[in-house]
Backbone as CSV, one residue per row, in Angstrom:
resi,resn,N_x,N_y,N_z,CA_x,CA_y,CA_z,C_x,C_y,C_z
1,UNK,0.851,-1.180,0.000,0.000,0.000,0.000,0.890,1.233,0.000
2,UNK,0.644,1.862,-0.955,1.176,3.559,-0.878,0.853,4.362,0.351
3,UNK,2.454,5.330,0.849,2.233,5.676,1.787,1.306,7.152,1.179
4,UNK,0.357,7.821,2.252,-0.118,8.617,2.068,0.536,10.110,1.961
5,UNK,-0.191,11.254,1.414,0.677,11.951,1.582,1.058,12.778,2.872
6,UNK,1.939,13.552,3.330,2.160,14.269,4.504,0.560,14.792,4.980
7,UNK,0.063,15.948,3.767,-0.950,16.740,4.172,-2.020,15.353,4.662
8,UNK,-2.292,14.279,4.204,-3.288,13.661,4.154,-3.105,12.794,5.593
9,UNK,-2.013,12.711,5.821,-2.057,12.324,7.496,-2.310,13.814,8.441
10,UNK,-1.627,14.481,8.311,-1.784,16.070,9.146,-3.622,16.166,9.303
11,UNK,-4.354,15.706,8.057,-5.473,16.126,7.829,-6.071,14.604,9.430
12,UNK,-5.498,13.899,8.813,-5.677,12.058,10.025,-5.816,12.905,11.261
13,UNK,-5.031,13.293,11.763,-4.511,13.559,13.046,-5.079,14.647,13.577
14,UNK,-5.648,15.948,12.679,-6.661,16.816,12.827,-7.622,16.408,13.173
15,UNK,-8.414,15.050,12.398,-9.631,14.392,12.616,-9.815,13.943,14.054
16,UNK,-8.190,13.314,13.664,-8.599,12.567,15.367,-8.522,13.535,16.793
17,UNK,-8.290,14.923,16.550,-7.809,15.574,17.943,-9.403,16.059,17.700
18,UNK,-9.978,16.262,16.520,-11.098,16.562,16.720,-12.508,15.872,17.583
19,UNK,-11.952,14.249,17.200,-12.462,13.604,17.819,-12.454,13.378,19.426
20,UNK,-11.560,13.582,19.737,-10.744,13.661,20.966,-11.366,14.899,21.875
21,UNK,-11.732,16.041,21.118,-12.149,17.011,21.857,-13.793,16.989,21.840
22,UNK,-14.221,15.645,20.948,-16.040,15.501,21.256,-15.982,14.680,22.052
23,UNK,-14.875,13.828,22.375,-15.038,12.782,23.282,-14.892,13.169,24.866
24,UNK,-13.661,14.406,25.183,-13.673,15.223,26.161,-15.342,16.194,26.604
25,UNK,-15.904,16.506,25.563,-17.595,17.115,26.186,-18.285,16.182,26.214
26,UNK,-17.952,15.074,24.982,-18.973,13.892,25.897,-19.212,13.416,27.607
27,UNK,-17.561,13.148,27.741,-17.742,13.019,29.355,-17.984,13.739,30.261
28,UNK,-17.563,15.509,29.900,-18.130,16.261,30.655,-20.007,16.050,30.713
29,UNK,-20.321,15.802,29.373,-21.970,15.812,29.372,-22.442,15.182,30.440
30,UNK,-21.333,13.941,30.042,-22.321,12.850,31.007,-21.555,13.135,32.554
31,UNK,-21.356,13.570,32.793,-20.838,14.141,34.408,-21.917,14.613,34.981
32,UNK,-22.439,16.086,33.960,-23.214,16.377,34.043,-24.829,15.991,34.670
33,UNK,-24.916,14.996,33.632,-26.596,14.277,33.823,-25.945,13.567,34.638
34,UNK,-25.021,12.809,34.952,-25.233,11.840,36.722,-25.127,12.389,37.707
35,UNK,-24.382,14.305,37.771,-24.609,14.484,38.522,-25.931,15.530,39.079
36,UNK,-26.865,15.319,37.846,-28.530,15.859,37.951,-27.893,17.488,37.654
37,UNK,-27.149,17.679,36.550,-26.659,19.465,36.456,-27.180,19.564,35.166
38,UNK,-27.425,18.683,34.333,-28.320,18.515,32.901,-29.675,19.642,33.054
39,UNK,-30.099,19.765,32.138,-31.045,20.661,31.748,-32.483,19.566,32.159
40,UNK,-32.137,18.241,31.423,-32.602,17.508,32.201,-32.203,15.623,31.963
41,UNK,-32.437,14.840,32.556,-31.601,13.612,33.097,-31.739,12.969,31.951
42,UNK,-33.031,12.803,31.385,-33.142,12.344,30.251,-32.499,12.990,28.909
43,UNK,-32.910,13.887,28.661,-31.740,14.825,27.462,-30.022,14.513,27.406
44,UNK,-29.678,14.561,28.934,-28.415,14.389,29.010,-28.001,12.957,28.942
45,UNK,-28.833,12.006,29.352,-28.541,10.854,28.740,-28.346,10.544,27.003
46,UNK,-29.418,11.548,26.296,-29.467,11.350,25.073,-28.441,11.654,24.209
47,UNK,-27.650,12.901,24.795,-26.968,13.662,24.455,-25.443,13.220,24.868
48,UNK,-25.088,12.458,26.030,-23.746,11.196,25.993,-24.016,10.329,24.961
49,UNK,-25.334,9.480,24.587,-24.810,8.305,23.996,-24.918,9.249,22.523
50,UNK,-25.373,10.289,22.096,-25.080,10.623,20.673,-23.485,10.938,20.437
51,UNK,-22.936,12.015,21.579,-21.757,12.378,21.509,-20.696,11.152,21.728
52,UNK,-21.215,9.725,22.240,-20.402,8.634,22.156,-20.095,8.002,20.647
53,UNK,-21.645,8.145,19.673,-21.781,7.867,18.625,-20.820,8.411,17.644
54,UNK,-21.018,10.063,18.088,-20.377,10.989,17.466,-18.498,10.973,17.455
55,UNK,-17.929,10.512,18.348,-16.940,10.256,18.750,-16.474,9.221,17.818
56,UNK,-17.321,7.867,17.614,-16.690,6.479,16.998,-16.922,7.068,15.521
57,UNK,-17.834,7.593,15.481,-18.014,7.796,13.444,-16.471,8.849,13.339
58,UNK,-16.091,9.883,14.160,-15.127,10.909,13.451,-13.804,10.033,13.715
59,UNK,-13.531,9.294,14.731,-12.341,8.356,14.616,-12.559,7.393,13.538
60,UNK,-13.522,6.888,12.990,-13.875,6.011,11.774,-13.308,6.977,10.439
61,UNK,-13.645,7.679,10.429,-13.382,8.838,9.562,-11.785,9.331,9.578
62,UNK,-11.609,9.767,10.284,-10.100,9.543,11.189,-8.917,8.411,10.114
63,UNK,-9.700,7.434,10.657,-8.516,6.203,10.277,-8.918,6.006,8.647
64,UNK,-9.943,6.308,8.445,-10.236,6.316,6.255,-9.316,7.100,6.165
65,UNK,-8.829,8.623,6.516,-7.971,9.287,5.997,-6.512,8.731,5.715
66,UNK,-5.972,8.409,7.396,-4.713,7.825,7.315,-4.562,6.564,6.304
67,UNK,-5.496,5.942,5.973,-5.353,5.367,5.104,-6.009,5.443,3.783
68,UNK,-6.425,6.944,3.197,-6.132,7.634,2.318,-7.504,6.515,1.580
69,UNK,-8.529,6.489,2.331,-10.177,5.998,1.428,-10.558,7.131,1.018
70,UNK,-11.391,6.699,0.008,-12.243,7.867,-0.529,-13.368,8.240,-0.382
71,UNK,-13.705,7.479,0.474,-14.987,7.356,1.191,-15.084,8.644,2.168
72,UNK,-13.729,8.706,2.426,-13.574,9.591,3.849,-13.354,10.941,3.487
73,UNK,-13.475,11.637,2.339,-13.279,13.094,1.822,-14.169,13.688,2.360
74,UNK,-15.513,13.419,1.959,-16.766,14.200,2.357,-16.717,14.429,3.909
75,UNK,-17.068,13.063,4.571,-17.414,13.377,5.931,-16.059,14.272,6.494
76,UNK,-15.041,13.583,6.154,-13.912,14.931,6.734,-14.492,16.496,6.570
77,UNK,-14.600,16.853,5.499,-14.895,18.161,5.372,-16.157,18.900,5.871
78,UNK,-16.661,17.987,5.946,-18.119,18.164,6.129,-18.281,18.127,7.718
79,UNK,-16.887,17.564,8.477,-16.479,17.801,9.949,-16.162,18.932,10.159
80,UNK,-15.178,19.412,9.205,-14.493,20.592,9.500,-15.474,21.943,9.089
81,UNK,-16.131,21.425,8.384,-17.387,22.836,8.014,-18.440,22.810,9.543
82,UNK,-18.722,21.897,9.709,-19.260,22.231,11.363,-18.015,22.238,12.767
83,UNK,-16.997,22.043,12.211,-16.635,22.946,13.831,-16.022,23.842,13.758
84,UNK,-15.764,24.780,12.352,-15.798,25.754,12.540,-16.969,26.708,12.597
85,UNK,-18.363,26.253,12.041,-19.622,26.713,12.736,-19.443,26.956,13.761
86,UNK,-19.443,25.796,14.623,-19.204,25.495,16.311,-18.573,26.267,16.864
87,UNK,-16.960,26.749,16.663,-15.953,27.585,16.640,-16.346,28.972,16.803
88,UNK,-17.216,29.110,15.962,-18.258,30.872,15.689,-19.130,30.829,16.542
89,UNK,-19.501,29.908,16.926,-20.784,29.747,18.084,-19.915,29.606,18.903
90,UNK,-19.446,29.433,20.068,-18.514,29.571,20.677,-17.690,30.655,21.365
91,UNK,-17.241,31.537,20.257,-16.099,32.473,20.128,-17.661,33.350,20.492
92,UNK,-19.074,33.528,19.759,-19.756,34.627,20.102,-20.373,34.951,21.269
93,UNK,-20.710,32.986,22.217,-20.608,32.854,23.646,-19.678,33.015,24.254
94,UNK,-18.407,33.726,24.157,-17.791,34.000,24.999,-16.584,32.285,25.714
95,UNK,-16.912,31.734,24.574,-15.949,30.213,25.178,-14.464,30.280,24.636
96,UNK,-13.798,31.610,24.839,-12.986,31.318,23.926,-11.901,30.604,24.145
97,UNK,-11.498,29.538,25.240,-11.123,28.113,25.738,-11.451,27.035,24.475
98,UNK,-12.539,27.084,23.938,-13.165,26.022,23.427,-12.855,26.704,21.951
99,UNK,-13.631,27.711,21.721,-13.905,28.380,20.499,-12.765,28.665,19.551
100,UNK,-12.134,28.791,20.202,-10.898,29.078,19.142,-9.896,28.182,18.940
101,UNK,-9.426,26.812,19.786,-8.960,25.597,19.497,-9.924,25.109,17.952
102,UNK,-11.098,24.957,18.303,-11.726,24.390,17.607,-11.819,24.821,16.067
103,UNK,-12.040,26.641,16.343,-11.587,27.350,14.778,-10.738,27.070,14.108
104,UNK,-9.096,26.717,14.912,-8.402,26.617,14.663,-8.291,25.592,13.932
105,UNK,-8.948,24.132,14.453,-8.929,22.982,13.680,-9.117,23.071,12.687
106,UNK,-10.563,23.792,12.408,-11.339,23.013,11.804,-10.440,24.198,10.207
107,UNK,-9.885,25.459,10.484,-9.176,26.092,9.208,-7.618,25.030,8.706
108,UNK,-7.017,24.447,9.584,-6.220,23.815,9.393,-6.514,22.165,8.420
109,UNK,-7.617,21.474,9.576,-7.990,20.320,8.253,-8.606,20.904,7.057
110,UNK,-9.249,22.405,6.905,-10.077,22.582,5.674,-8.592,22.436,4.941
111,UNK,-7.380,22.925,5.200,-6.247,23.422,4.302,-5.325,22.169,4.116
112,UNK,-5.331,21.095,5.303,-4.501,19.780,5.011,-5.192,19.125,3.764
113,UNK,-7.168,18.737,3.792,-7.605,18.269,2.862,-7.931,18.693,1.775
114,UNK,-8.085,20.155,1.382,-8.095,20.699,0.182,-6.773,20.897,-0.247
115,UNK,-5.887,20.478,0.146,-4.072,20.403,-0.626,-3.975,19.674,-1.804
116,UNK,-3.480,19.829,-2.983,-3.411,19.574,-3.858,-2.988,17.941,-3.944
117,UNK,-1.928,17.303,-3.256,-1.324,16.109,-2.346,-2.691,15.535,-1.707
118,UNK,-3.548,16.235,-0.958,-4.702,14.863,-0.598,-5.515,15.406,-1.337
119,UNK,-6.044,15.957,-2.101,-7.134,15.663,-2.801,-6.506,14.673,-4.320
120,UNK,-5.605,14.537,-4.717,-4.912,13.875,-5.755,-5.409,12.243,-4.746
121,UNK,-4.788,12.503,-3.562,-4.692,10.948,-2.903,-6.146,10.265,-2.613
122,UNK,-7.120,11.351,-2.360,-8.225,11.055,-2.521,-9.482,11.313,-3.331
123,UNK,-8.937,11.110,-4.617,-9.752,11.669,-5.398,-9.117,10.119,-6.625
124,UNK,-8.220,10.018,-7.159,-7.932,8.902,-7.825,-8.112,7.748,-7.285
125,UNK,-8.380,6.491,-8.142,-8.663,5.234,-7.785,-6.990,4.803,-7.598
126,UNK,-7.058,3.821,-6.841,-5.910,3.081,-6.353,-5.821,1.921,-7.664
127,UNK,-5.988,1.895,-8.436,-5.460,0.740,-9.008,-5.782,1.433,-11.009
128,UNK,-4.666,1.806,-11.899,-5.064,2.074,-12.852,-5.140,0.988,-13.634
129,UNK,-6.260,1.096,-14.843,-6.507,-0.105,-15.668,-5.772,-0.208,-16.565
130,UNK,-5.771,-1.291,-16.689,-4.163,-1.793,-17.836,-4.513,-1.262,-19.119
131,UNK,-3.357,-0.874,-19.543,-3.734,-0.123,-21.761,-3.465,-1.116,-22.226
132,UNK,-4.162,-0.987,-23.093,-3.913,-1.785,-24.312,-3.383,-2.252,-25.051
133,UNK,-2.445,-3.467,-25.483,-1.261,-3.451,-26.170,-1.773,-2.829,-27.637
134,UNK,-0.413,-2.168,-27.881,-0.044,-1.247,-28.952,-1.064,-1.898,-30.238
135,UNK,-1.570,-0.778,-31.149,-1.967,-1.474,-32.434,-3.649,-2.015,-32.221
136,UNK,-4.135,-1.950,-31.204,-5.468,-3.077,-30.829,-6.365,-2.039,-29.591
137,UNK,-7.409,-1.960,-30.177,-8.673,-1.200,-29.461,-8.912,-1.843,-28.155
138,UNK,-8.784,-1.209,-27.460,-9.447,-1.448,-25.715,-11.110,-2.474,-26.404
139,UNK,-10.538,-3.202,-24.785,-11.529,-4.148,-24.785,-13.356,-3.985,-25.019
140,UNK,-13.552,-4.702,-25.906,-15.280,-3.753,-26.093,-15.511,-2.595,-26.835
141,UNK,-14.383,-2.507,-27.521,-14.513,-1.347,-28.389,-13.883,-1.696,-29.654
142,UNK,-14.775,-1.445,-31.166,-13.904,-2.124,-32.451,-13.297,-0.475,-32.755
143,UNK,-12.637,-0.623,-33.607,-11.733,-0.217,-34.493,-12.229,1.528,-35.127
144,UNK,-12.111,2.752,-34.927,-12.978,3.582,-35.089,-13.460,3.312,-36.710
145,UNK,-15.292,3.656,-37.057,-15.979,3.521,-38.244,-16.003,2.009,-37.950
146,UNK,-15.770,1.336,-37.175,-16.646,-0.577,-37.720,-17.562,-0.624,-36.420
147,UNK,-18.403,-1.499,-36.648,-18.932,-1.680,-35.685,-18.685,-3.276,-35.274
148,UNK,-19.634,-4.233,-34.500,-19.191,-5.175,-33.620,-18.426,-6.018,-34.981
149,UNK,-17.404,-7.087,-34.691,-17.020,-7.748,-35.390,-16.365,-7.321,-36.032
150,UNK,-16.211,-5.764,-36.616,-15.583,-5.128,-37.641,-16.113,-4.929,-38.982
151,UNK,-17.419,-4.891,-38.952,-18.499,-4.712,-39.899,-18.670,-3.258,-39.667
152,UNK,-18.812,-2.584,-40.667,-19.105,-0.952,-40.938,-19.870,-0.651,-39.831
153,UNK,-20.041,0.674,-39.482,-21.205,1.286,-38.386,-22.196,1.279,-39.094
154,UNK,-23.099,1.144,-38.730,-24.509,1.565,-39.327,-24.816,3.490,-39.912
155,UNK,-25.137,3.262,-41.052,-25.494,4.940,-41.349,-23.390,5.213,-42.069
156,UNK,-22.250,4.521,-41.968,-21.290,4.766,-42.203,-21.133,4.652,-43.193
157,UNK,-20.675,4.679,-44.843,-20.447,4.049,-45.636,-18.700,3.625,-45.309
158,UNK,-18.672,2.179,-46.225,-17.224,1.623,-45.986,-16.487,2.227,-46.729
159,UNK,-15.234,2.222,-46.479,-13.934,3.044,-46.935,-13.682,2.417,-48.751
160,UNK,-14.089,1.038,-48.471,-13.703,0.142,-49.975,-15.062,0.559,-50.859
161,UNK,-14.828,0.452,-52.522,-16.075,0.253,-52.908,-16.527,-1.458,-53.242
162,UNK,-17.848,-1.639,-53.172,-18.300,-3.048,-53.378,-17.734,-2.955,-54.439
163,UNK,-17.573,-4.381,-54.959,-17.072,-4.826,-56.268,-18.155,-4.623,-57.124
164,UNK,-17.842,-4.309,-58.463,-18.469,-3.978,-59.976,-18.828,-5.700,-60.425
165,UNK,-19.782,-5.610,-61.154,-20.436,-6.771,-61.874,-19.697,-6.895,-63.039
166,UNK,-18.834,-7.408,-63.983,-18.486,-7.519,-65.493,-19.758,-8.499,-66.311
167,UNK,-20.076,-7.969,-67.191,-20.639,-8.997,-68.397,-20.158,-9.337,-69.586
């Protein structure tokens, strides 16, 4: 397996501190609701096991990068477009502990994964299809002007003329 590129791990490791810092309010959450400081017991229950959820999908996401899937472009970015939302929400409550780590992330993975190096790494297929030996049309395809077998296209006229009748 090809190693990935620099930016495309930097972008890994962004993911995962990102993850790391939903997994840190998760437990604060749930501190929270056991210790009845929740808004309320039930919500805050709801709201650990999502942010637990939330935690395993961005480390899932996380490890597609380091290993450079393509699966994992979107949701990456689509991480980093909400926490720097989050980041702005944040920074306008006055968290700026929270708010501006998080800005910070989330401008840094936008710039590891839009790098020319991981979007190349994640944007091409891993395996190119073999050409054609020299002289001979890719597979499933005749000869340009013939059609299957090497019989004229339809609507084409052939390059030869039919043969003349003598009497």
């Amino acid at each position: 397996m090809p190693q990935s590129p620099p930016t495309l791990r930097a972008a890994a490791v962004i993911q995962a501190a990102e993850s790391v810092l939903v997994l840190v309010a998760t437990i604060l959450a749930g501190m929270d609701a056991a210790a009845g400081q929740s808004y309320h017991v039930n919500s805050g229950i709801a709201l650990t096991v999502i942010g637990v959820a939330a935690v395993a999908a961005l480390a899932l996401v996380a490890a597609g990068l380091a290993r450079a899937r393509r699966w994992s472009r979107t949701p990456a970015l689509l991480t980093q477009l909400f926490a720097g939302i989050v980041g702005i929400y944040l920074l306008q409550g006055r968290r700026l502990d929270w708010g501006v780590v998080l800005l910070v992330l989330a401008v840094l993975g936008f710039a590891a994964l839009l790098s020319p190096p991981s979007m190349r790494a994640l944007t091409t297929s891993q395996q190119a299809p073999p050409e054609p030996p020299a002289g001979k049309p890719p597979a499933g395809k005749a000869p340009a002007g013939k059609g299957p077998a090497g019989k004229p296209a339809a609507g084409k006229p052939s390059a030869r003329k039919p043969p003349t009748r003598r009497r």
